[in-house]
C-alpha positions in Angstrom: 137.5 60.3 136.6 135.6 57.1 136.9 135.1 57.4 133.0 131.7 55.4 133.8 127.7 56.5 134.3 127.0 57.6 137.8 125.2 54.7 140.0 122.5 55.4 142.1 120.1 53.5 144.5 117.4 53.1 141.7 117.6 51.3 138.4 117.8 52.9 135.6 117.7 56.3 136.9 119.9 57.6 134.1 117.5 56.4 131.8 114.6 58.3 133.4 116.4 61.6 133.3 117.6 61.3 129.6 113.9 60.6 128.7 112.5 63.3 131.1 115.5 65.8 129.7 114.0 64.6 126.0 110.3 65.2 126.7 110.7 68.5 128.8 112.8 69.9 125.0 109.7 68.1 123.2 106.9 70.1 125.0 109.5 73.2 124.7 109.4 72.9 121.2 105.8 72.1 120.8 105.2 75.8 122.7 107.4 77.3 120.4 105.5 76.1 117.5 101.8 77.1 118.6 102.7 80.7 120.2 106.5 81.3 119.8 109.9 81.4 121.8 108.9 82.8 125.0 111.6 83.7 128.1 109.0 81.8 130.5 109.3 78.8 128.5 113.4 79.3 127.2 114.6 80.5 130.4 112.2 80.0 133.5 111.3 76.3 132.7 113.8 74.6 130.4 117.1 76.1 131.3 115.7 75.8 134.4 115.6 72.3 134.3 118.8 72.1 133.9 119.8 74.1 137.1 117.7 71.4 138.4 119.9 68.8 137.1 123.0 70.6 138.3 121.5 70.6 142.0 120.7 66.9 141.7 124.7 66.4 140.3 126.1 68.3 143.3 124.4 66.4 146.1 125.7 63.3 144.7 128.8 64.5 143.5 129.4 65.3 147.5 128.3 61.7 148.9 130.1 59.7 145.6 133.3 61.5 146.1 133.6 61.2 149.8 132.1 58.1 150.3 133.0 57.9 154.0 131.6 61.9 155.6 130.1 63.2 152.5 126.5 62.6 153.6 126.9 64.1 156.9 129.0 66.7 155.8 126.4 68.1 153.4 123.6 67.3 155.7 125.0 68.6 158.5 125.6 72.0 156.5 122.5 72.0 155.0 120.6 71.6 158.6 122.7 73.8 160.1 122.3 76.6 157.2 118.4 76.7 157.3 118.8 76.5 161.4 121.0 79.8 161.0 118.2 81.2 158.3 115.3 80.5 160.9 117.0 82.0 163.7 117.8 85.9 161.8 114.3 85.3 160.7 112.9 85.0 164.6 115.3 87.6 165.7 114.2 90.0 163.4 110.2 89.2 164.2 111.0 89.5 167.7 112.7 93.0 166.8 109.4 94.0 165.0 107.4 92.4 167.6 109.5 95.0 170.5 108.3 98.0 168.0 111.5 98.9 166.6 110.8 99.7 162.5 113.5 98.9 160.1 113.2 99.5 156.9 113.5 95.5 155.6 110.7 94.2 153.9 111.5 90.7 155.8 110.1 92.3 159.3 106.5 92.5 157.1 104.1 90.2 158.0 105.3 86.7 156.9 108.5 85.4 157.6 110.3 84.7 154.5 113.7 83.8 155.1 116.2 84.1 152.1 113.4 82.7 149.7 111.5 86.1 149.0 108.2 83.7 149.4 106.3 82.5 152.7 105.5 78.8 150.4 109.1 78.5 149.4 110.2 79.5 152.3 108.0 76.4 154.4 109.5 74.1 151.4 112.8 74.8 152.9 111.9 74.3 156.3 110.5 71.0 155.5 113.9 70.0 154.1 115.7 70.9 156.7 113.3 68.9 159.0 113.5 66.0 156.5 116.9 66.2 156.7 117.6 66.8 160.3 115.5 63.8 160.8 118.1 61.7 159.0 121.1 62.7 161.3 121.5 61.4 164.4 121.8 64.4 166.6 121.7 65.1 170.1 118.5 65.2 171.9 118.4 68.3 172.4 119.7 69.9 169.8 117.4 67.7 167.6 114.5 69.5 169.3 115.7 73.0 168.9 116.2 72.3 165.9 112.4 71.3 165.4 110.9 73.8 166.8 112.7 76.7 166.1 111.5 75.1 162.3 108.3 74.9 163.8 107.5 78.5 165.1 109.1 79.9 161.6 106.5 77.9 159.6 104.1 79.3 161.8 105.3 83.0 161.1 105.4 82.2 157.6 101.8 81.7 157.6 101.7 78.8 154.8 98.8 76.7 155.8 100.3 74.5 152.5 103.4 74.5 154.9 101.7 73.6 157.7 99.8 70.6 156.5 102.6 69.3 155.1 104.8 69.7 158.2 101.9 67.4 160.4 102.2 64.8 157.5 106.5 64.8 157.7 106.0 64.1 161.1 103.8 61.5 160.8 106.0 60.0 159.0 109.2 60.6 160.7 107.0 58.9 163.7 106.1 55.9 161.7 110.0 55.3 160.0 111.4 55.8 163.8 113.5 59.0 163.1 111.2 61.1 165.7 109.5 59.8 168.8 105.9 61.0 169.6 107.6 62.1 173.1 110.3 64.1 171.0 107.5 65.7 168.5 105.3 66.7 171.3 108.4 68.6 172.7 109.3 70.5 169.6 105.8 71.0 169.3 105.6 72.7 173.0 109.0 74.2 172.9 107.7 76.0 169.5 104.7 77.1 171.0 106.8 79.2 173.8 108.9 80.4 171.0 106.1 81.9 169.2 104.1 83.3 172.2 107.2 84.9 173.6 107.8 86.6 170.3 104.0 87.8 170.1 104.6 89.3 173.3 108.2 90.8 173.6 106.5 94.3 174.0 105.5 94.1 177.0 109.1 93.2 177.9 109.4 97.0 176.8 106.9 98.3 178.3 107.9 96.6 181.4 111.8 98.4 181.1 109.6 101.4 180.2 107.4 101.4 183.4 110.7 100.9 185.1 112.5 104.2 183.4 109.6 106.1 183.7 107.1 105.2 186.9 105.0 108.1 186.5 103.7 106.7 183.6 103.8 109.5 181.1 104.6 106.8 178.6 101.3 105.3 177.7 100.9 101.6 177.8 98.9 101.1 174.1 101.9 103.3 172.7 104.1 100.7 173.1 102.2 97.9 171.5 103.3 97.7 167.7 101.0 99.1 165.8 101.0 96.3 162.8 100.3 92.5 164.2 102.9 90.2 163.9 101.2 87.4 163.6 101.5 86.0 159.9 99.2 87.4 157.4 97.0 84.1 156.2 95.4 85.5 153.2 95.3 81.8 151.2 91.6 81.9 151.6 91.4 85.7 150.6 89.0 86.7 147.8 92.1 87.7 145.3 94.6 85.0 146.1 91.5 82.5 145.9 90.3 83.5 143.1 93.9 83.5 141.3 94.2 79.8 142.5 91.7 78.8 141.2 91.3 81.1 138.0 95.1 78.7 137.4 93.1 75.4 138.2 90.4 76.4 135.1 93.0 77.6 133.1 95.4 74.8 133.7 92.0 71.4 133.1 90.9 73.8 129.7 94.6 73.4 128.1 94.9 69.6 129.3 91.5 69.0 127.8 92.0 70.4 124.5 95.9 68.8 124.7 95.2 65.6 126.8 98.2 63.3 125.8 101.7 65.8 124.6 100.1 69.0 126.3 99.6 72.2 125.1 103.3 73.3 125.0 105.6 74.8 127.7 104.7 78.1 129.1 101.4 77.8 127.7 99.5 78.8 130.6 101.6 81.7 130.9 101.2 82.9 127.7 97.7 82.2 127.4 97.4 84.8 131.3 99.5 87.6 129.4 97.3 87.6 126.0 93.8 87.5 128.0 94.8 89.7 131.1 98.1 91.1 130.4 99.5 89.2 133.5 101.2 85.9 134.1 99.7 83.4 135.9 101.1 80.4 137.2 99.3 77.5 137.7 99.6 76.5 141.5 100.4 73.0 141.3 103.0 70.5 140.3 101.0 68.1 138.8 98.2 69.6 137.1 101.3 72.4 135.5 102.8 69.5 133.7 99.7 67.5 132.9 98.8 71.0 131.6 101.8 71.5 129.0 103.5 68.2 128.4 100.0 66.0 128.9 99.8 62.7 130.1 102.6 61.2 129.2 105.0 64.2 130.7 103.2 63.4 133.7 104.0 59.4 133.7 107.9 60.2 132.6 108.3 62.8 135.5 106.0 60.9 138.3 107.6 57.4 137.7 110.6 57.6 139.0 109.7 59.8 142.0 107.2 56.6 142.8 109.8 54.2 142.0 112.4 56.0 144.6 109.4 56.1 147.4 108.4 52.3 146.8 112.0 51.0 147.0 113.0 53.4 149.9 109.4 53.2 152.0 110.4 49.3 153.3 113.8 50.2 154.3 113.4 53.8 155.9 112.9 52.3 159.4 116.7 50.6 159.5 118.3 52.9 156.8 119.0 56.8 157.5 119.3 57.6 153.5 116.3 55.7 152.9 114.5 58.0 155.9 116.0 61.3 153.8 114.7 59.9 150.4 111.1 58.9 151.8 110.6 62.0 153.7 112.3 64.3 151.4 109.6 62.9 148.8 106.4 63.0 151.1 107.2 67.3 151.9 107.6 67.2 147.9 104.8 65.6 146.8 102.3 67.1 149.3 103.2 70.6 148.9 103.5 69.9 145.1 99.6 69.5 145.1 98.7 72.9 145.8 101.8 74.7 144.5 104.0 74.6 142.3 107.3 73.1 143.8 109.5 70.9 140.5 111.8 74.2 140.8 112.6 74.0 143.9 116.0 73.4 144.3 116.9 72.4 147.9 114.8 69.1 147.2 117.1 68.2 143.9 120.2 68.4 146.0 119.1 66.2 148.7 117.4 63.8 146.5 120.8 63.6 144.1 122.9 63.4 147.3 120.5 60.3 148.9 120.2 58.4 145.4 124.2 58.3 144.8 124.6 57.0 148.8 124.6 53.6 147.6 127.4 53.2 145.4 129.0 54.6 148.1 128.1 53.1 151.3 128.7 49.5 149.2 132.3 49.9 148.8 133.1 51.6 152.1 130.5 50.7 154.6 127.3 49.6 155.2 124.1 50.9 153.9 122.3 50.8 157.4 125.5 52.9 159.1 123.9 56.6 159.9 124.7 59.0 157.3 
């Protein structure tokens, strides 16, 4: 309609994703070459990228074309979606936890949500912190909000999740979007949440003991017989050795293909021909430095660095610039120890804070809350 290129709060950011778009087809056809069209490669990774793209596109097509309610209109939905998520994903633990069995895989173990993965699934609770952090919502609300996050991450049982989560609110602290008082609250008001759930049982037991006084039922019969507490197996034998059987993997094939990389879906490929399984390599940066080489690595990381550098200075006074900076922080700290790029609830929210400006220039300030 605008018959015009889309602006955004960063220079030259169509520029950077023309290039990226350019050098993600380069390494695809470099793979193609040394092994062959693979559906990792075609499908997983470069159409993917464009699903990417298309997440990125919606977000700002939402704040561009409603310049006036489209940012609190999508994060208001999107806070208020993952706040709906986390609390069918408590019920249902606390279900579990009373020692009903139903025959849904998400009442095993770690809490999942809609994301079919515990790391995924804390990736989306970070987002929705991020973003929660950038309305300005009651008090309390804000809070429940928090730590019903909180106690979700902790039955998800991502310690990845969980280190990033302390960092997000360090810097929510610092940019003024959450005050030590306020983060000590969600932090306590989780804690009850979570040791309620661990012991809704003896609620049972107590209606039990209540029903039946002469105590035929036996006490331990009650209790359920798997823990709910999450299932940290990071540090495990397998899953360790996985990670870091990826990290080899992924430093051989930069190595040997230090500046264009060894090709997209290499290390995939390379897994299936030695062991006859994939194997991702479990994080963000050393995957591309991996298979599009050093300068994949500069043409994806520079604009992500230029977004953080011109949104850090302004994220005390500016709400969009407090979504941007912590959006970016939960990003780049997971991304270190998993694999994150294809994570799509960070593409919408990043796409919806970069087109803001435009925006917020020809109807209203910059600094007004989102």
């Amino acid at each position: 309609q605008r018959r015009s290129q889309p602006a955004w709060r960063v220079s030259h950011f169509n520029l950077h994703v023309t290039v990226a778009t350019f050098w993600i087809t380069v390494a695809l056809l470099i793979g193609a070459a040394r092994f062959g069209w693979t559906d990792w490669a075609l499908t997983n990774k470069y159409l993917g990228w464009y699903v990417l793209m298309a997440y990125g596109a919606t977000g700002a097509l939402i704040t561009a074309s409603m310049p006036r309610d489209g940012m609190r209109l999508l994060l208001t939905t999107f806070v208020a979606a993952g706040f709906a998520i986390v609390s069918l994903e408590l019920l249902l633990v606390s279900l579990r936890s009373a020692g009903l069995r139903l025959s849904i895989d998400v009442l095993w173990y770690n809490a999942t949500g809609f994301a079919a993965n515990r790391n995924a699934f804390a990736f989306q609770l970070i987002m929705v912190t991020a973003a929660a952090c950038a309305l300005n919502l009651r008090p309390r609300l804000f809070t429940a909000i928090l730590a019903s996050a909180l106690a979700a991450l902790w039955f998800a049982g991502s310690r990845a999740g969980w280190g990033t989560m302390v960092l997000l609110f360090g810097m929510a602290i610092w940019c003024g979007a959450l005050t030590p008082r306020r983060a000590v609250g969600a932090i306590l008001a989780a804690t009850a949440l979570i040791v309620t759930i661990e012991h809704v049982w003896v609620v049972r037991w107590i209606f039990s003991w209540l029903l039946d006084p002469s105590g035929s039922l036996q006490f331990s019969s009650l209790r359920p017989e798997i823990p709910i507490r999450p299932n940290l197996s990071l540090y495990e034998d397998s899953t360790m050795a996985e990670r870091l059987r990826s990290y080899v993997g992924a430093s051989e094939l930069f190595v040997q293909n230090p500046l264009f990389g060894a090709g997209l879906g290499a290390h995939v490929e390379r897994a299936l021909r030695a062991a006859g399984t994939p194997l991702v390599i479990h994080s963000t940066p050393l995957w591309i430095a991996a298979e599009m080489g050093l300068v994949g690595l500069v043409i994806l990381a520079v604009p992500i660095l230029r977004i953080f550098r011109a949104e850090i200075g302004r994220a005390r006074h500016d709400p969009t610039a407090r979504l941007l900076v912590l959006a970016i922080a939960g990003f780049a700290a997971m991304s270190l120890v998993h694999e994150m790029l294809y994570q799509r609830t960070f593409w919408l929210l990043l796409g919806a804070g970069l087109a803001w400006l435009a925006a917020a220039d020809r109807h209203s300030p910059v600094s007004e809350p989102p």
